[in-house]
C-alpha positions in Angstrom: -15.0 16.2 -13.2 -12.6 17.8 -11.0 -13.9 19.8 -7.9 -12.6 21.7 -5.2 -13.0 20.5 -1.2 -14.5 23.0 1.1 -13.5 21.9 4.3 -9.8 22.0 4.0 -7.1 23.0 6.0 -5.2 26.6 6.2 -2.8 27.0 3.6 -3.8 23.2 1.7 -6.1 22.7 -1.4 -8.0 19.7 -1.9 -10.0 18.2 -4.8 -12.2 15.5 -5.5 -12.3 13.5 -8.5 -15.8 12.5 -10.0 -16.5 10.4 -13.0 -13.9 11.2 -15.7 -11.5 13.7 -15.4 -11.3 15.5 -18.5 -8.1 18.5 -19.5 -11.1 21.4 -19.3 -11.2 20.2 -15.5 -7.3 20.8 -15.0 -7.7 23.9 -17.2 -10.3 25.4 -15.7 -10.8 24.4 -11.5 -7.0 22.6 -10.7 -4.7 24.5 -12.5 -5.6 27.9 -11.6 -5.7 27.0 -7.8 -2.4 25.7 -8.1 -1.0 28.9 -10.1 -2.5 30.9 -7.2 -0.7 28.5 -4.3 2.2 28.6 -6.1 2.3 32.5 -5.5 1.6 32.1 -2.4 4.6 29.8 -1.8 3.9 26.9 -2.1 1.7 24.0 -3.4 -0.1 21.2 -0.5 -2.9 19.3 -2.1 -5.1 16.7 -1.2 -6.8 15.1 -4.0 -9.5 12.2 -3.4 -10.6 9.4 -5.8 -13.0 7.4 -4.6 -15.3 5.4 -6.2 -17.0 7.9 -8.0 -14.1 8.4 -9.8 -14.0 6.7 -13.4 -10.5 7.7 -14.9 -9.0 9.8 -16.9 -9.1 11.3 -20.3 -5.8 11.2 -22.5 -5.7 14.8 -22.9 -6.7 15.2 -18.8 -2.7 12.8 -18.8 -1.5 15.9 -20.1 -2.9 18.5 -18.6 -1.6 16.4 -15.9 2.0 16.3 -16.7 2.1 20.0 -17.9 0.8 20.9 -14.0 3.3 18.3 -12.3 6.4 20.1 -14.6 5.3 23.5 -14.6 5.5 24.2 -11.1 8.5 21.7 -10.2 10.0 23.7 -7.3 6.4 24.7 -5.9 5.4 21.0 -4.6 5.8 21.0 -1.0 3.2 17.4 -0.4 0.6 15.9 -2.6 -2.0 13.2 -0.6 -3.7 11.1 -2.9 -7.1 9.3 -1.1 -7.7 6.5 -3.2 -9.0 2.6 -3.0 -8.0 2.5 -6.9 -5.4 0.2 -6.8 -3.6 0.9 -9.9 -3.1 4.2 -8.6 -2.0 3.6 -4.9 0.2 1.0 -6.9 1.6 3.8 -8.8 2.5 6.3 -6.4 4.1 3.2 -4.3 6.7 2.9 -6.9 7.0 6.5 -8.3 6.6 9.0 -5.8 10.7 9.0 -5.5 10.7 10.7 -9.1 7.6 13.3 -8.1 8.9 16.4 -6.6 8.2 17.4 -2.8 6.6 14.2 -0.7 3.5 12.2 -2.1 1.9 9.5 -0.2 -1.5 7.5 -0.3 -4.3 7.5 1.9 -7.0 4.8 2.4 -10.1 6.6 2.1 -11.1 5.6 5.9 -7.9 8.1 6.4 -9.4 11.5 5.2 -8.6 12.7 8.2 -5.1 11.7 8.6 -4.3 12.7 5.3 -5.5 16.5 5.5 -3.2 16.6 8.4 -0.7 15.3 7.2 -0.9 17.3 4.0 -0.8 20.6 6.8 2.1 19.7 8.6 
């Protein structure tokens, strides 16, 4: 399950990823927040995967792609809070092909990564 952070910063969204993400949770809670940043001018997102998080379904992959190529010229910074290694691995090596900037947080660095997500 996908859900959306309350305490986030002016002009940023951020979600938090629970058990398995599933496409209904890009369909219905990510992807319309990101239509509606998009219109706004731009997309900053925080997204957290902790260890709650379980992984992802194949058809939540691509919802996933569908929202990352969709909105291509709307990505301003991504900030991915994660201990999972595979995916702090992953963004280490292909954040160069994502569009705007993407970098990982440690969890202890919630903090520094809804800042730097506002700047």
């Amino acid at each position: 399950m996908i859900r959306q952070l309350d305490s986030m910063p002016a002009g940023t969204l951020g979600f938090e990823a629970v058990g398995e993400v599933t496409a209904k949770d890009y369909e219905e809670v990510l992807a319309p927040a990101v239509r509606e940043a998009q219109a706004a001018g731009g997309i900053r997102l925080l997204y957290v995967l902790d260890d709650r998080f379980e992984g992802y379904s194949g058809g939540a992959f691509v919802q996933d792609s569908r929202l990352w190529l969709g909105h291509l010229g709307s990505w301003e910074k991504v900030a991915c809070v994660t201990s999972v290694e595979w995916i702090v691995k992953s963004i280490d090596a292909f954040a160069w092909l994502m569009p705007g900037e993407v970098r990982s947080f440690a969890p202890t660095d919630l903090d520094a990564a809804k800042a730097w997500v506002a700047a």
